[in-house]
C-alpha positions in Angstrom: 47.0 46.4 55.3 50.1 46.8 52.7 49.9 49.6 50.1 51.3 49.5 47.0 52.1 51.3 44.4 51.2 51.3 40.9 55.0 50.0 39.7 54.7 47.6 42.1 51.2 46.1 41.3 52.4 46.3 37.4 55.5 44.2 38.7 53.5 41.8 40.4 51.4 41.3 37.1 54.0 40.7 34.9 55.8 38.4 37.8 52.9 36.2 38.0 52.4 36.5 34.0 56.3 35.4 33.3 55.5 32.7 35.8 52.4 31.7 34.2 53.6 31.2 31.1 56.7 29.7 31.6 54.3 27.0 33.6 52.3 26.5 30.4 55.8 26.7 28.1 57.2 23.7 30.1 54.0 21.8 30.4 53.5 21.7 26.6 56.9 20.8 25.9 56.8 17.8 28.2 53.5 17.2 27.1 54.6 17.3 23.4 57.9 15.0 24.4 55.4 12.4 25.6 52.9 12.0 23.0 56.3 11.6 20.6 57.4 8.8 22.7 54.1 7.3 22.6 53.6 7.2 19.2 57.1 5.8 18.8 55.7 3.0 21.1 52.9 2.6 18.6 54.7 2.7 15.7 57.7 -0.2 17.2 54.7 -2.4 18.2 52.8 -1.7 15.0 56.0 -2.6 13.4 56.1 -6.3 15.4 52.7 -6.5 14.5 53.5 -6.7 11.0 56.4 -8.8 10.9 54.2 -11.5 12.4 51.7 -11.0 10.2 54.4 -11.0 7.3 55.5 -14.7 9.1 52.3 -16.0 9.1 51.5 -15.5 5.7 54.8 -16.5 4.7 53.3 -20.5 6.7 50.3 -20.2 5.1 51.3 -19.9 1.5 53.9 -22.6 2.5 51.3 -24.7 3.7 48.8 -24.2 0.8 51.6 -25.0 -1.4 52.8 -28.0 0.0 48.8 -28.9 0.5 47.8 -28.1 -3.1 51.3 -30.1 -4.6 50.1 -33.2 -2.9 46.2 -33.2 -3.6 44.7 -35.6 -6.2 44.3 -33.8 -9.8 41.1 -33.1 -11.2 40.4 -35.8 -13.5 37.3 -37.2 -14.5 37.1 -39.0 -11.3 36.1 -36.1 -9.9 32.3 -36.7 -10.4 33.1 -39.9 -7.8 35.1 -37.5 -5.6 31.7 -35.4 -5.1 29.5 -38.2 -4.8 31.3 -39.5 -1.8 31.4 -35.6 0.0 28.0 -35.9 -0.9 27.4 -39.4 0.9 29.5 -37.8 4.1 27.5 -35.3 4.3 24.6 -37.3 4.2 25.3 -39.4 6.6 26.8 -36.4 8.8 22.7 -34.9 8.8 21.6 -38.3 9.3 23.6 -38.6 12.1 22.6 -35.2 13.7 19.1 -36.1 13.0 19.2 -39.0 14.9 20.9 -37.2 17.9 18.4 -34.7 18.0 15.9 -37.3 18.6 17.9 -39.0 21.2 17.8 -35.7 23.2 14.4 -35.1 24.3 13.8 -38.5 25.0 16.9 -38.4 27.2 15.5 -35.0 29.3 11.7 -36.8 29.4 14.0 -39.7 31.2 15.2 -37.7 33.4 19.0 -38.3 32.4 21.4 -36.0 33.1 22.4 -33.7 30.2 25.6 -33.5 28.2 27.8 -30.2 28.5 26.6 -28.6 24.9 22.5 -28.7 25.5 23.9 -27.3 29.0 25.0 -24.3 27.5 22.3 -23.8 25.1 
């Protein structure tokens, strides 16, 4: 078995101290340098991210403009306006009603069923 000496046992220590922490100085520093370069990722996509946003806004008010210059004006024909929504949508739940009927007739004939009951 190896003897040492006291010196030599408080080299060792501080060896394997200096060693230890320059370990830990170079593995925060790298781990530092690539949390930086990650949030520089994050901040360059976050950037694209809002100049697309910025462009689509810019279409929309474009389109609401150009929808809004060529829609009827409100004048007292409006009334009539709302009475035929009103009649679409009438017809619309009339419509639906009528489907729904359809349906379980259809399954009690044993006919095959459309994609959206399918999914149901």
């Amino acid at each position: 078995m190896l003897t040492m000496t006291e010196p030599q046992v408080w080299v060792l220590i501080g060896v394997f101290a200096a060693a230890i922490f320059g370990m830990l100085t170079i593995t925060s520093t790298l781990f530092v340098r690539v949390i930086r370069s990650e949030i520089g990722g994050l901040r360059g996509e976050m950037h694209g991210i809002h100049e697309r946003l910025d462009r689509l806004d810019r279409d929309i008010n474009a389109l609401m403009k150009h929808h809004l210059r060529h829609r009827p004006r409100l004048t007292p024909a409006f009334g009539a306006s709302r009475c035929s929504y009103d009649l679409r949508m009438a017809r619309r739940q009339r419509d639906s009603r009528a489907l729904g009927a359809i349906r379980p007739a259809a399954r009690s004939a044993g006919l095959r069923r459309d994609r959206a009951e399918r999914h149901r």
